[in-house]
N, C-alpha and C positions, 0 to 999 in steps of 0.2 A: 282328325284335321291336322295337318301340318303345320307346324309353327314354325316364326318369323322372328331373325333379333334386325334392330336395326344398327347397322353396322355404323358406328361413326369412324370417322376419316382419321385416323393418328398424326398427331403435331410433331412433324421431326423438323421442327427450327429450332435454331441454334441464337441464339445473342450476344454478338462481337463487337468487337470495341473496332473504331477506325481511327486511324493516327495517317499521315502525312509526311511526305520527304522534307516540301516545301516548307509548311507550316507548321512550326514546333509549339504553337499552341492548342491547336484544331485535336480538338479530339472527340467523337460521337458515336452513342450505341444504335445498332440498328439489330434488327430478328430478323432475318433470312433464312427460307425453308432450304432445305440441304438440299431439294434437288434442284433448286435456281443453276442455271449454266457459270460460270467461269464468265461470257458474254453478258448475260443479263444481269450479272452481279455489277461489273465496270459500268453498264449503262446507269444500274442506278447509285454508285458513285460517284458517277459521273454529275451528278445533279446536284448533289452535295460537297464534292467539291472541289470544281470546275476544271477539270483536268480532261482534258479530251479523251474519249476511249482508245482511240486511237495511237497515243502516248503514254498510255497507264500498264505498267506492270504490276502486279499484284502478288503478297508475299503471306502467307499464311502463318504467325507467330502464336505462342503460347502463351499465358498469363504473366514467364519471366520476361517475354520478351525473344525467346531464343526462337530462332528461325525453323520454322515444319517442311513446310517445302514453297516452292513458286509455285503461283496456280499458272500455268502456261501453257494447257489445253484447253480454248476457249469452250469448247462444244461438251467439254467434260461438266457434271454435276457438281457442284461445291462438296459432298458425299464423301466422293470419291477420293479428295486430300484429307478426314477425318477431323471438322471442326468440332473442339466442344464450346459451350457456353462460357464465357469468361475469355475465349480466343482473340484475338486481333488480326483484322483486316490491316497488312502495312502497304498502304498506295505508293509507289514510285512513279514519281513526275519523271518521263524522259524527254521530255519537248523545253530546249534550253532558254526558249523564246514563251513558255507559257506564263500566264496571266500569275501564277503563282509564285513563279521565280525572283528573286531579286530579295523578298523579304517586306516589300513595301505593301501588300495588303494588312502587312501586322505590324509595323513600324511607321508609324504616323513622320516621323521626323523625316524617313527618306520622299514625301510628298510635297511639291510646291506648295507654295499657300500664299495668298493674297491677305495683302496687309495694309491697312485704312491708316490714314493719320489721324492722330488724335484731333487736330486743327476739322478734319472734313468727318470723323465720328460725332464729335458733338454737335454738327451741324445738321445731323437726322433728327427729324422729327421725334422719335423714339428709339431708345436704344438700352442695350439692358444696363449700362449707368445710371441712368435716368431713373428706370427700374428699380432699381438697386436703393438709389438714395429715396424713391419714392416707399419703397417697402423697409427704409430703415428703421422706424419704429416699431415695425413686427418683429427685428428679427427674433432667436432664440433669448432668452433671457437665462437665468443661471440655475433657474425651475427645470426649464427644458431640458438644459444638459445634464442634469441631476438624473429628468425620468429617461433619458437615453441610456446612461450610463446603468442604469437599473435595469433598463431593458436587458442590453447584452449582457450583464452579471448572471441574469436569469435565461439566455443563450448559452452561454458559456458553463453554465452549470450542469448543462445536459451535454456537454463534451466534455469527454475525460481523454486524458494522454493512453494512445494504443490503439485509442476507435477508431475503424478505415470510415474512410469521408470521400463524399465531391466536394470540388470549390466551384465557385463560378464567379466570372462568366469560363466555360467554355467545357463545361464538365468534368476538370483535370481531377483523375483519383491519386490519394495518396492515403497518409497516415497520420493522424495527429502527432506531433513531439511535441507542445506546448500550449500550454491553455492560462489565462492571466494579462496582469496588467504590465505596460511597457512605457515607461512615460518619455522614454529617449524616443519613441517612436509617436508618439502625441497621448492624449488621453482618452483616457479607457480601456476596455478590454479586446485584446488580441489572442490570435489560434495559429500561433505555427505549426505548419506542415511539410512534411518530407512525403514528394511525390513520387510519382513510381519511376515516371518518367522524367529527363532531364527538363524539364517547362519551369525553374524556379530562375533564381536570380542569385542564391547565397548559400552556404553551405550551412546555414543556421546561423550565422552570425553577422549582425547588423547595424551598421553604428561602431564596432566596437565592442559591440556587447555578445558574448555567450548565451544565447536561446535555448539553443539544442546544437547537436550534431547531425547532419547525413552526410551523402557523396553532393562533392560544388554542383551547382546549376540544379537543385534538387529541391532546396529550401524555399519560402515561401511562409510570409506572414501577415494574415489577412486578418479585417475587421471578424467578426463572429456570425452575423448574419448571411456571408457569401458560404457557409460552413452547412453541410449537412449531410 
């Protein structure tokens, strides 16, 4: 009698990182099988974020960052440019006029915003003032801040300076440089991080104060629970 294997299907995805022209905080992993098209790949960027296919060139980078090649044969396989795991999808917005431009889906300040008077606020039935002085005798007490403060101690104890980390929101990876207390920066425990990519605000130092070193716009110092 002839025997039978049953053949399973081999998993040649890959899982890449996407970053953004527009958006210098935007950053998300997605698995994509390698023989997805050049097309179907922009489609489903397309949906995450929001960049017409239409406008979207796509740039195949390496874990440093350093450019592999353009993917700019739609009908070609993803294969075919040589993705590995840990690679970067870089989307370039070319539509001057798109939804991403400007900077104002990530910069809340460049948005109008409608603004109440205090005179016609207090005259809502309810309002989170109201709110506020109504929950004032719950708020934290100095118990509270104590087991907060014990909390992160015991976050912060399982990050050590060197461990690669996400932050969030937005999944940015980087590197621990700093683990401890900051009290120029309020109280409690903080976790500086130097990320891969320029998405920081400091080159380590803040206030005035020496944290750590990286390259500017790299730095970054967050509560301990956004840490993992």
């Amino acid at each position: 009698m002839a025997s039978s294997k049953l053949q399973l299907p081999v998993d040649d995805s890959v899982l890449l990182l996407v970053t953004h022209s527009n958006l210098s905080t935007f950053a998300a992993d997605i698995r994509v099988s390698q023989q997805t098209t050049v097309e179907a790949l922009k489609d489903k960027l397309w949906r995450k974020t929001g960049t017409a296919v239409a406008s979207m060139r796509l740039q195949l980078r390496d874990d440093t960052g350093a450019k592999i090649a353009d993917l700019d044969d739609d009908a070609a396989p993803l294969a075919a440019y040589g993705p590995y795991n840990g690679y970067r999808i870089h989307v370039l917005d070319l539509d001057p006029s798109s939804l991403t431009s400007g900077g104002w889906l990530e910069d809340t300040s460049l948005v109008d915003k409608y603004k109440m008077s205090d005179e016609a606020y207090d005259k809502l039935h309810t309002n989170f003032r109201k709110f506020k002085e109504k929950m004032a005798p719950k708020n934290s007490t100095s118990e509270d801040k104590e087991q907060s403060e014990k909390h992160m101690e015991e976050l912060c104890s399982k990050i050590k300076v060197g461990d690669r980390c996400e932050v969030e929101p937005g999944a940015k990876r980087g590197t621990v440089k700093f683990v401890g207390r900051a009290e120029a920066l309020g109280r409690g425990f903080w976790v500086g991080v130097q990320y891969d990519e320029p998405l920081g605000k400091h080159d380590g130092m803040v206030k005035g104060i020496r944290f750590f070193e990286c390259p500017q716009g790299h730095g970054a110092i967050v509560r301990p629970e956004k840490v993992k």
